[in-house]
N, C-alpha and C positions, 0 to 999 in steps of 0.2 A: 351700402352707399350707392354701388350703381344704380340698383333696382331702384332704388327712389328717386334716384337722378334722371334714370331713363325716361318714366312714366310721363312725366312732363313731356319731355320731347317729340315723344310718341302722338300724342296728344296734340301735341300743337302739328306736326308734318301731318296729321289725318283732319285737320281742320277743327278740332275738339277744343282746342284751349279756350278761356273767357275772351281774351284779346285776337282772337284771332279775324270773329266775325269783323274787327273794326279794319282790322289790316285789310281784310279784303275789301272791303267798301272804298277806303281809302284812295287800294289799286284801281277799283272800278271806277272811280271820281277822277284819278287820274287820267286813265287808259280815254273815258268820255270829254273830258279837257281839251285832251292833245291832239285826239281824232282830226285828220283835216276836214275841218266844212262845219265840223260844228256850233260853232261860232257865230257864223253866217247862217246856217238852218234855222236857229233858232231866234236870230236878225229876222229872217224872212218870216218863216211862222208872224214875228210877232205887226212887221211891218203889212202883211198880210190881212192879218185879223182886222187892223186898225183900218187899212184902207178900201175894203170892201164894206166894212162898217158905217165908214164917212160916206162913202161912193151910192151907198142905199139910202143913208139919213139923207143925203142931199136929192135924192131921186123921189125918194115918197111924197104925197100930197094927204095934208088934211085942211080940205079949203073948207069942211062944216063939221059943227057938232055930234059926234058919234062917227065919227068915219068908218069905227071898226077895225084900224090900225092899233098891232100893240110894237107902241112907242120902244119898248125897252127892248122889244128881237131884234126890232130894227137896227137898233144899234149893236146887235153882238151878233148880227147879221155874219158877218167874216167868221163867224169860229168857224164855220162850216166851210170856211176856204182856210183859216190857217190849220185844219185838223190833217188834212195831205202832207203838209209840211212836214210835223210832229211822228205820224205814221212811217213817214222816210225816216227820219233820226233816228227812230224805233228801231227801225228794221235795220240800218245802220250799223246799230251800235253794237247786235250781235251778229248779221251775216258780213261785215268786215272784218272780223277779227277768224269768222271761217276761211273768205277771201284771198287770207292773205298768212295761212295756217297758223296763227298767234294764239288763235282758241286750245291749242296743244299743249301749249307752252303754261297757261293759265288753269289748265285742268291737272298737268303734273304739280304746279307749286300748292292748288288747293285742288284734292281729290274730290271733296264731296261736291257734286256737280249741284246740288240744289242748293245750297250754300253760295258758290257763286250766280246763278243765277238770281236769289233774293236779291244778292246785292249787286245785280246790275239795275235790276225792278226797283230799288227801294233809290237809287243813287237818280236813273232817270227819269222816276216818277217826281222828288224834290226839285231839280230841275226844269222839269217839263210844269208843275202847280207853279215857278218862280215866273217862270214864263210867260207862263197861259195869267196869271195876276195883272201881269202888269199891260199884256192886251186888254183885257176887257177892262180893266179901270182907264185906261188910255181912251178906248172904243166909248163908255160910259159919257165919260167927260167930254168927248168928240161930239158923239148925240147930245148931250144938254144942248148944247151950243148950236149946233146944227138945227137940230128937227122945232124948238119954235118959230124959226124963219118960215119953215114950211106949213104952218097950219098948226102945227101941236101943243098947241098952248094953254093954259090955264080956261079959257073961254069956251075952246071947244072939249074940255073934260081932263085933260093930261095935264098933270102937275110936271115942272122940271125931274128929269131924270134925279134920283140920290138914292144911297145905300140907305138913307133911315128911313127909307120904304121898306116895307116886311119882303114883299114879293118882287121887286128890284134888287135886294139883296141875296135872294133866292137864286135868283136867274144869276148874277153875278156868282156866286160862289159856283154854285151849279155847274156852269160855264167852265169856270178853272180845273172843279171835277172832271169834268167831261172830256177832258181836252187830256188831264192825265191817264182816266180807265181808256183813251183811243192809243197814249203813247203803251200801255200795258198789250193791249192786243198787237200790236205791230210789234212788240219784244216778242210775244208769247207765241205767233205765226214763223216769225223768222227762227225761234228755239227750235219750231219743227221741221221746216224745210231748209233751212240753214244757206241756203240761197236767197243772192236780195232780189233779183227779179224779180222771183215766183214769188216772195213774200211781200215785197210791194204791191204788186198784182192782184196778190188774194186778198193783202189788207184792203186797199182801195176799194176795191169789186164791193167786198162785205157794209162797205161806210156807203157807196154811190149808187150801186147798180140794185142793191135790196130796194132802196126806194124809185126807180124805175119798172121795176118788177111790179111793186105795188100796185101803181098808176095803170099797168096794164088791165088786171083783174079788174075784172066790172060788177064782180058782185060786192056789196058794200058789205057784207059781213065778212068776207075774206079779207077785203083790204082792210078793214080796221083791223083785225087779227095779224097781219103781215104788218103793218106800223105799227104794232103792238109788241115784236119780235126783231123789227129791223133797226141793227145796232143805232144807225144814224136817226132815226124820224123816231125812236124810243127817248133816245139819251137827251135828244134835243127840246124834249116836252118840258125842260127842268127849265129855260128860258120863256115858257109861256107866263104872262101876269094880266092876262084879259079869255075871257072866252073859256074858259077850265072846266065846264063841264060836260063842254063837246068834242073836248079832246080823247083822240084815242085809247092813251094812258097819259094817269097822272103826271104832276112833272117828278116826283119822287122815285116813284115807283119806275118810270121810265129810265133813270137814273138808275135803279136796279138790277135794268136788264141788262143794260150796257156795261155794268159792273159783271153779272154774271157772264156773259159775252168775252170778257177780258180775265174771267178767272177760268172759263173754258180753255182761253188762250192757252194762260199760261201751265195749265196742269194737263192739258197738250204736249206742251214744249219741252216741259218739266220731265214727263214716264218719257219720251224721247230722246231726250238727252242722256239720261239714265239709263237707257237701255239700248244701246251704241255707243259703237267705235267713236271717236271725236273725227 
């Protein structure tokens, strides 16, 4: 009777049980809840996106036919400022809990450390897509409205902004993507350095400063290969719906990179955490 009694228990203190993965998740949806700021981060993130979005639709011109503006960046123009936001809550969610030595606390109740780390990844990514949705449909609806004021009208070739366009729907989901594989690398940076500085610092650098790099290089076949690689100017092809064959990389495939970019992160973060002291 023990032995059978035991084996469960065993089981579940080592993280093994069926119910366990959900307990954990739970904690982590908790632990992300309660955090101070977070509430507010993900306020700004989203009030962010929305008004750098409005801030360019209202600043762009198309006073003639063909201007060569694509309508739909325009307005989801802000991910690329509310993606810093997102990156901080990232780095957040696990170098606070090093901070403030809580991360100890969290590895004795569940030992297997990749087991809680999924489920910080799976709790902040749901989060971070609920998020990033409701900016760019915000941002979307902002540009309808906005940018025919400006020139972009039916006359000079741009239909009203809407998701039952194939490639405005592209770019919109795309976008939500994008915004969760950046919250993924800023978990999966700060798993390694476990410090929020340097992990804010290094996320950032990686999103801002690759495409500064770029612009340096003057040979053009370098720099199309460095925007071809650079997490931000890869990930961000996925909001192109005009111009697509002069792009560096596809919008798909750009998406891909940025996805591998974030799965580097975390299987970084991941043999590190695994192999050290907490």
């Amino acid at each position: 009777m023990s032995l059978r009694g035991g084996a469960p228990r065993a089981g579940r203190a080592a993280g093994g049980g069926r119910g366990d993965f959900g307990h954990v998740l739970h904690a982590e949806w908790t632990k992300l809840r309660t955090a101070g700021g977070t509430g507010w981060l993900l306020l700004l993130a989203v009030a962010l996106t929305v008004a750098v979005g409005c801030g360019t639709a209202t600043a762009v011109k198309c006073p003639d036919p063909g201007c060569g503006q694509d309508a739909v960046r325009l307005a989801l123009t802000g991910v690329t400022a509310g993606q810093a936001v997102i990156a901080v809550l990232a780095v957040l969610a696990v170098a606070g809990e090093y901070g403030t030595g809580m991360i100890r606390t969290t590895l004795m109740a569940v030992p297997n450390r990749i087991t809680v780390l999924t489920a910080k990844a799976a709790v902040l990514t749901v989060i971070v897509l609920a998020c990033g949705t409701i900016a760019v449909l915000v941002s979307l609806v902002a540009g309808r409205h906005i940018l025919p004021g400006n020139g972009f009208t039916e006359a000079h070739g741009y239909a009203p902004l809407s998701l039952a366009d194939g490639p405005t729907l592209r770019a919109a989901a795309g976008s939500v993507l994008y915004l969760g594989l950046i919250a993924l690398i800023g978990l999966g940076v700060a798993t390694a350095v476990r410090e929020a500085a340097t992990a804010i610092g290094i996320t950032l650098g990686l999103l801002y400063l690759l495409p500064v790099v770029t612009q340096v290089v003057h040979d053009p076949e370098w720099q199309r290969h460095l925007q071809q690689i650079a997490p931000m100017t890869a990930g961000l092809a996925v909001q192109a719906t005009v111009g697509l064959p002069g792009l560096p990389i596809g919008p798909w495939a750009g998406l891909g990179v940025l996805a591998a970019w974030a799965a580097a992160a975390l299987l970084a973060g991941g043999l590190l955490l695994q192999g050290r002291d907490a």
